[in-house]
OpenMM code with the backbone's topology and positions (N, CA, C; nanometers):
from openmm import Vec3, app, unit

residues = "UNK UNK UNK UNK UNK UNK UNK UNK UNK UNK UNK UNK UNK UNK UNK UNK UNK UNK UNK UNK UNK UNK UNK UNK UNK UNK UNK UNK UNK UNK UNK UNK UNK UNK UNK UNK UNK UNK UNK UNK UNK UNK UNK UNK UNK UNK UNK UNK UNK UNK UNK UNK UNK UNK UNK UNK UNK UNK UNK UNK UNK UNK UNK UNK UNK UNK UNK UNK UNK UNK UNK UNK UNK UNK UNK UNK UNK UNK UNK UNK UNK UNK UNK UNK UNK UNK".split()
positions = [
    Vec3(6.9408, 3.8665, -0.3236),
    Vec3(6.9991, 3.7560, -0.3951),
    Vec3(7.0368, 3.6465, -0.2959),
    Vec3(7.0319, 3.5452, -0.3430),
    Vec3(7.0409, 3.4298, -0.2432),
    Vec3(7.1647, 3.4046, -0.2704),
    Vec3(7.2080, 3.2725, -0.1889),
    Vec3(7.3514, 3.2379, -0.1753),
    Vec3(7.4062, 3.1349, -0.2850),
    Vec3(7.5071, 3.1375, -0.3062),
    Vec3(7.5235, 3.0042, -0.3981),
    Vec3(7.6107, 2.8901, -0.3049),
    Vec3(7.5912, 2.7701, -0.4124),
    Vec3(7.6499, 2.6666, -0.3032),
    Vec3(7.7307, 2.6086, -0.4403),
    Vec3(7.8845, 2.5561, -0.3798),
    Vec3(7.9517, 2.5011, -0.4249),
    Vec3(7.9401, 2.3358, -0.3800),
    Vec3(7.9653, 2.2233, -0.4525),
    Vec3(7.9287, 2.1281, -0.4063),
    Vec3(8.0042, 2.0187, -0.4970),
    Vec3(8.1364, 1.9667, -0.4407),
    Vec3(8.2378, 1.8556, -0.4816),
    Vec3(8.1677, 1.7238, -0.4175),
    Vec3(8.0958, 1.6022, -0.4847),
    Vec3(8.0578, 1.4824, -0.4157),
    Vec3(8.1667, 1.3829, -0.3972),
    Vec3(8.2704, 1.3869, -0.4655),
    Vec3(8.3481, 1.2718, -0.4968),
    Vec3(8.4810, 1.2601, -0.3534),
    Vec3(8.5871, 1.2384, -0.3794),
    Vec3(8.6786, 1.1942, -0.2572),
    Vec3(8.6802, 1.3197, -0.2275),
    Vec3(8.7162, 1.2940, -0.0997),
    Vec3(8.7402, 1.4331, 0.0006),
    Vec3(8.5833, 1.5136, -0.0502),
    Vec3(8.4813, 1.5053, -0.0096),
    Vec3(8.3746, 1.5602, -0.0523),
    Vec3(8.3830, 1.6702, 0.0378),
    Vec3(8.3060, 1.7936, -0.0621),
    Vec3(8.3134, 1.9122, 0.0334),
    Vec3(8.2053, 2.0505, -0.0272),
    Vec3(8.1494, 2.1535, 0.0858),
    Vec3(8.0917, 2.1909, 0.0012),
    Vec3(8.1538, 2.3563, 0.0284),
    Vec3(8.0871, 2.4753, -0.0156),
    Vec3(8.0852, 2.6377, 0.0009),
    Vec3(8.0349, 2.6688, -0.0032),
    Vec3(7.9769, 2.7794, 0.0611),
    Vec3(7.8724, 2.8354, 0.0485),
    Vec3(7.8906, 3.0079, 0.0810),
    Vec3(7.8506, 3.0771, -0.0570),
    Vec3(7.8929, 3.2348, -0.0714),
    Vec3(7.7843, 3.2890, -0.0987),
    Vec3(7.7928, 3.4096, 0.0171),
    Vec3(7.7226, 3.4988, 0.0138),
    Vec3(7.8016, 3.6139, -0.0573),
    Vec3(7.7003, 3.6713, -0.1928),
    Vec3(7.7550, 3.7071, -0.2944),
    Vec3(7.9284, 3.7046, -0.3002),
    Vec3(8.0408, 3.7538, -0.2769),
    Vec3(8.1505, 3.7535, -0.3173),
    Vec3(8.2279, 3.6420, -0.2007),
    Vec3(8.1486, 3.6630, -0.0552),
    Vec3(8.2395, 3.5979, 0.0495),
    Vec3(8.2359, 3.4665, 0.0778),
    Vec3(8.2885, 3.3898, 0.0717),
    Vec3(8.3070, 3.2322, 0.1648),
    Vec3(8.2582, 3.2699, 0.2755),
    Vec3(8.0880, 3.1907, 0.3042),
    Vec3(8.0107, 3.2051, 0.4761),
    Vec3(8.0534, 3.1001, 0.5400),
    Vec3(8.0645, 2.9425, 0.4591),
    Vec3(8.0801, 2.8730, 0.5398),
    Vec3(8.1631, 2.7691, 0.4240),
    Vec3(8.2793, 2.6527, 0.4653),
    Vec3(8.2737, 2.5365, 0.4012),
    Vec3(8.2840, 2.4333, 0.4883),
    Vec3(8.2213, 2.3069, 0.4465),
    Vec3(8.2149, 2.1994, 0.5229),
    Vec3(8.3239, 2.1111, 0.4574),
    Vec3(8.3810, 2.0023, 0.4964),
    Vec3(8.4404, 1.9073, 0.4547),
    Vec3(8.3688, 1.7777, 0.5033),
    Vec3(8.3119, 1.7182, 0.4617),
    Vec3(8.1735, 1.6199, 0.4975),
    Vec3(8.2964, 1.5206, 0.5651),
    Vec3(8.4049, 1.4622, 0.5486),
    Vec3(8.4688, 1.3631, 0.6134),
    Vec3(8.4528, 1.4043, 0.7893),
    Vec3(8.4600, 1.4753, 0.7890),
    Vec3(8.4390, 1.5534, 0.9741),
    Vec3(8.3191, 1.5102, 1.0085),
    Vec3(8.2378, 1.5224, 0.9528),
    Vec3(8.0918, 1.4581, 0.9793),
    Vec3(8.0540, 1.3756, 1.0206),
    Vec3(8.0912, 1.2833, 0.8890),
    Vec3(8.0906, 1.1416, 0.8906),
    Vec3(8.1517, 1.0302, 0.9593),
    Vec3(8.2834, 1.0621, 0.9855),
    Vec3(8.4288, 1.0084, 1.0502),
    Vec3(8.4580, 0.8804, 0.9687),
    Vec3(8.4562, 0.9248, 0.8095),
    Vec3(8.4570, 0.8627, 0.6864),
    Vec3(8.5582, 0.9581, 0.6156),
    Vec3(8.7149, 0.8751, 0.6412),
    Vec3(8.8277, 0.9247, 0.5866),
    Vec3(8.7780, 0.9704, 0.4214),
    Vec3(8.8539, 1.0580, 0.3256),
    Vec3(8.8615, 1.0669, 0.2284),
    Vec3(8.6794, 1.0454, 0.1457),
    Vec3(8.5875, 1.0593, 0.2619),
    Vec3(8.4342, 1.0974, 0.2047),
    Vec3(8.4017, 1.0955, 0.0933),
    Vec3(8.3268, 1.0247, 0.0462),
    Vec3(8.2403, 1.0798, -0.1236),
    Vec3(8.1427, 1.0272, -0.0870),
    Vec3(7.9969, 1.0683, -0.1835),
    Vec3(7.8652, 1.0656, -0.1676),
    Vec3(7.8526, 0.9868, -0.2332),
    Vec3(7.7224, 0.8849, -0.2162),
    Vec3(7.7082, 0.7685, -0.3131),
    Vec3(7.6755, 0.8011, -0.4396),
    Vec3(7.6954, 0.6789, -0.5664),
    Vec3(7.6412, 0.7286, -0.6893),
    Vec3(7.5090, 0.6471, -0.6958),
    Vec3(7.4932, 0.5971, -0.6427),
    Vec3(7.3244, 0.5376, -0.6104),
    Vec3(7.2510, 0.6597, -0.5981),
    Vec3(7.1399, 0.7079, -0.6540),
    Vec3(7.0358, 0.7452, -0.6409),
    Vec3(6.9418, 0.8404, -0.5294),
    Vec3(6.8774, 0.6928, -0.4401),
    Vec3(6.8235, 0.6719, -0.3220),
    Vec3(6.9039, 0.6833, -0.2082),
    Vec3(7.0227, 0.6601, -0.1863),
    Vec3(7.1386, 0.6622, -0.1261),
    Vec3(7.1915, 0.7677, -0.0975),
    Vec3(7.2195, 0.8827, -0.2277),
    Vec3(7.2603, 1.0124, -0.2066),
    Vec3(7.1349, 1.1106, -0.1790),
    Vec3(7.0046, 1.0935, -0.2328),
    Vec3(6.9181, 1.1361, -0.1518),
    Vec3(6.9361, 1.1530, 0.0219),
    Vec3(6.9582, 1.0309, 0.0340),
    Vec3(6.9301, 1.0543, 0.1951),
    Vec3(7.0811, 1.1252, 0.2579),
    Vec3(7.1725, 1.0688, 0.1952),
    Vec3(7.3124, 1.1594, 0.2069),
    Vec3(7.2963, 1.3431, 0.2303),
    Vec3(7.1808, 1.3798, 0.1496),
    Vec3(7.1880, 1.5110, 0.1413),
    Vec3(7.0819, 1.5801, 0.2415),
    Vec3(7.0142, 1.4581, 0.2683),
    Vec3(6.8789, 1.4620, 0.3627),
    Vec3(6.9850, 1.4873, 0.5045),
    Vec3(7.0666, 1.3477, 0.5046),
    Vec3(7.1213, 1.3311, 0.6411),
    Vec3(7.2617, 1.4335, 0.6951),
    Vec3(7.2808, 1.4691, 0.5566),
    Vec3(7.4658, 1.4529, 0.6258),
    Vec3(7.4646, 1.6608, 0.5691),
    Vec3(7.3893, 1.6892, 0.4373),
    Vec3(7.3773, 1.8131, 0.3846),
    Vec3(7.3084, 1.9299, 0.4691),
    Vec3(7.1472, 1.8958, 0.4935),
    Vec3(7.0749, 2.0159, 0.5225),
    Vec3(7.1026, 2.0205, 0.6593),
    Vec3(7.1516, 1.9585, 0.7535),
    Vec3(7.1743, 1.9959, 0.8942),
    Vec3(7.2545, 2.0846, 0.8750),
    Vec3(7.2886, 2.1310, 0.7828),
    Vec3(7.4372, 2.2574, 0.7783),
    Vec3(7.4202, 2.3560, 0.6503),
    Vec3(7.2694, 2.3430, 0.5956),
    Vec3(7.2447, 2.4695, 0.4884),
    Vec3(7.1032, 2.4344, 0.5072),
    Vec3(7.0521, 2.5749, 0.5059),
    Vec3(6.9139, 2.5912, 0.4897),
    Vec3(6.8682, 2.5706, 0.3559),
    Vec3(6.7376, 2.5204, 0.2548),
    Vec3(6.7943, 2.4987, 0.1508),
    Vec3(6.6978, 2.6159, 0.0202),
    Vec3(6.6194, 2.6867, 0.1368),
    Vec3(6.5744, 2.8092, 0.0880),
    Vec3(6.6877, 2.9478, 0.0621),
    Vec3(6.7805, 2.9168, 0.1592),
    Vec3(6.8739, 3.0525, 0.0988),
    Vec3(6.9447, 3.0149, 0.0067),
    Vec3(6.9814, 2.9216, -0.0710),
    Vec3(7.0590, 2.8654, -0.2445),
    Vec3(6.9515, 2.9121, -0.3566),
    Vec3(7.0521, 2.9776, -0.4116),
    Vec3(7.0063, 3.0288, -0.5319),
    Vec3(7.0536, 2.9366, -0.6691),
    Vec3(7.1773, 2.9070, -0.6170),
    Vec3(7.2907, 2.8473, -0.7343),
    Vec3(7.3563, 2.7854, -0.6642),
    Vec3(7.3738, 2.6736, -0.7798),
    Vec3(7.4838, 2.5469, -0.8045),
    Vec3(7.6197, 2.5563, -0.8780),
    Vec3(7.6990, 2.5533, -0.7834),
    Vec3(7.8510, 2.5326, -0.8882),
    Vec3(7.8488, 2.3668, -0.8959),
    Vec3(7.8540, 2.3127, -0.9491),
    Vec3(7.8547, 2.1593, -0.9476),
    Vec3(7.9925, 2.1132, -1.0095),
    Vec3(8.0548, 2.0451, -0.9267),
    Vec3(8.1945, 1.9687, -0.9590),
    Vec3(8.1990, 1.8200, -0.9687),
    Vec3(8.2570, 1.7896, -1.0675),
    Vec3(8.2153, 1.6487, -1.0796),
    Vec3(8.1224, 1.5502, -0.9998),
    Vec3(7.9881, 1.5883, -1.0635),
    Vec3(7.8770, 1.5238, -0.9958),
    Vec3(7.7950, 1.4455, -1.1261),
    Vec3(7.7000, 1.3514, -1.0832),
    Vec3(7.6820, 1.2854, -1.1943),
    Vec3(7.5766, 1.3679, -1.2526),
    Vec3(7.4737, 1.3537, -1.3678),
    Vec3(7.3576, 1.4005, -1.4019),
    Vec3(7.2324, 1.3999, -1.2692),
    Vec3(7.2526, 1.2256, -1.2144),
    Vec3(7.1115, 1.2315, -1.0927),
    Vec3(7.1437, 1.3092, -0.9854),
    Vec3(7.3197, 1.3115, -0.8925),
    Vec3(7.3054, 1.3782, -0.8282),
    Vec3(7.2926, 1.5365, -0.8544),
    Vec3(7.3340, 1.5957, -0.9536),
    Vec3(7.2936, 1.7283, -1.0219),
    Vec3(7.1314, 1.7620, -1.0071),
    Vec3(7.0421, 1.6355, -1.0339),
    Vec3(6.9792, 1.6970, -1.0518),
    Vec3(6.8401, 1.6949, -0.8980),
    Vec3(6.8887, 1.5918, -0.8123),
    Vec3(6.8766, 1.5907, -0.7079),
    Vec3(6.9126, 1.7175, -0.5791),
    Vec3(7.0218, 1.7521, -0.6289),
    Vec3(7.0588, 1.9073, -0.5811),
    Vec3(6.9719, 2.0328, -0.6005),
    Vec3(6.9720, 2.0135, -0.7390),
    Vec3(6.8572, 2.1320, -0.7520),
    Vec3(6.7344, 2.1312, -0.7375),
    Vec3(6.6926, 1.9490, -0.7433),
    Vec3(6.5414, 1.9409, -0.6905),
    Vec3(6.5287, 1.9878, -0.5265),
    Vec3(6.6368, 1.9485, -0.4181),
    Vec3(6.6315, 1.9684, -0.3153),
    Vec3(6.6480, 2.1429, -0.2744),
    Vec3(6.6970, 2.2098, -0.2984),
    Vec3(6.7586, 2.3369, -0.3225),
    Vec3(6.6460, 2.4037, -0.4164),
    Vec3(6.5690, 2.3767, -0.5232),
    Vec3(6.4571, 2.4325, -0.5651),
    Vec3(6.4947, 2.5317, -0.6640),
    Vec3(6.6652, 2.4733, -0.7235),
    Vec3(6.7111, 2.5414, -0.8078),
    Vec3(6.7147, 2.5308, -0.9924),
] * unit.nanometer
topology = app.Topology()
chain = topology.addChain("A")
for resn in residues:
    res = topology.addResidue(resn, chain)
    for name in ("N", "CA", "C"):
        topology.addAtom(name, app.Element.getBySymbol(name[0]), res)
C-alpha cells in the first residue's frame, strides 16, 4: 500500500505524509520558501509549477496513493491527483 499525503494549500501551507498509521514526514512550505504565513497560488499554471518547484523535491510522487485534501480549490485538487496519478 502506498502512502497517503495530506495537503493544506492555503495560509501557513503544509503538507503529511503517512505511511499507513505513522507521520514519515511533514513539511511546512513557509521554511522553503522564506514566505512568512505561505499559501499556494489559486492560479492554475502558477500552482502547477508550485508543486513542480516547491512539492516534489520533498515527495516522490509514485509512493502517494491518497489525498486528504484541505481546503483546496477543485483545479488544485485536481492537479494533485493528476501529478500524484491519483
Amino acid at each position: 500500500m502506498g502512502k497517503s499525503l495530506s495537503f493544506f494549500a492555503r495560509h501557513d501551507a503544509n503538507m503529511s505524509v503517512y505511511n499507513e498509521d505513522n507521520i514519515e514526514s511533514y513539511v511546512e512550505f513557509e521554511k522553503f520558501t522564506k514566505k512568512r504565513y505561505f499559501s499556494f497560488s489559486l492560479n492554475k499554471g502558477d500552482f502547477r509549477r508550485e508543486i513542480s518547484d516547491i512539492v516534489l523535491p520533498h515527495l516522490n510522487p509514485h509512493e502517494v496513493s491518497r489525498l486528504i485534501s484541505n481546503w483546496l480549490t477543485n483545479d488544485q485538487e485536481e492537479i494533485l491527483r493528476e501529478t500524484f496519478q491519483i
